[in-house]
Structures are given as structure tokens and as C-alpha cells.
Residue, then its C-alpha position, 0 to 999 in steps of 0.5 A: x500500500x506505501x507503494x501506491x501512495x509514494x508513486x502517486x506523490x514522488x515524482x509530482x514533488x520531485x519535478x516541481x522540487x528539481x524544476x525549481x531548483x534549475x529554473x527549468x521545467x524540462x530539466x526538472x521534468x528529464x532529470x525525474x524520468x532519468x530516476x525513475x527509468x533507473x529505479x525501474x531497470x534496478x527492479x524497485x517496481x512490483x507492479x505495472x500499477x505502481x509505473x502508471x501511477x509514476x507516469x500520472x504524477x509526474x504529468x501532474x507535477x510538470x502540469x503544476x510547474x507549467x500553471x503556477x510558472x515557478x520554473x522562471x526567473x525573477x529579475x530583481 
């Protein structure tokens, strides 16, 4: 059941987490799929549900990131 949850909330917080951090939307977006795609060679996934819901969040989070436009910068 931990599964579940943490797929449907990882990713969605690590793209807007790293997208920040970069200043880019792509990169924060590329820079999770990496991860997950190393997570899911390595064998950490029990099932085809868990990668679905994986794929969801990370939609979500990249979604989030392009609305509230965190990712650009500001000029002070």
C-alpha cells in the first residue's frame, strides 16, 4: 500500500522540487524520468500499477510547474 501512495506523490514533488531548483521545467521534468527509468531497470517496481501511477504524477507535477510558472526567473 506505501507503494501506491509514494508513486502517486514522488515524482509530482520531485519535478516541481528539481524544476525549481534549475529554473527549468524540462530539466526538472528529464532529470525525474532519468530516476525513475533507473529505479525501474534496478527492479524497485512490483507492479505495472505502481509505473502508471509514476507516469500520472509526474504529468501532474510538470502540469503544476507549467500553471503556477515557478520554473522562471525573477529579475530583481
Amino acid at each position: 500500500m506505501i507503494w501506491y501512495v509514494l508513486a502517486s506523490f514522488f515524482p509530482c514533488v520531485l519535478v516541481v522540487l528539481l524544476s525549481v531548483l534549475t529554473r527549468n521545467k524540462w530539466v526538472g521534468t528529464i532529470l525525474t524520468l532519468i530516476i525513475i527509468g533507473a529505479s525501474v531497470e534496478k527492479g524497485f517496481f512490483h507492479s505495472e500499477w505502481i509505473i502508471f501511477i509514476d507516469v500520472v504524477s509526474l504529468l501532474a507535477g510538470y502540469l503544476i510547474i507549467d500553471q503556477l510558472e515557478l520554473h522562471k526567473k525573477e529579475d530583481d
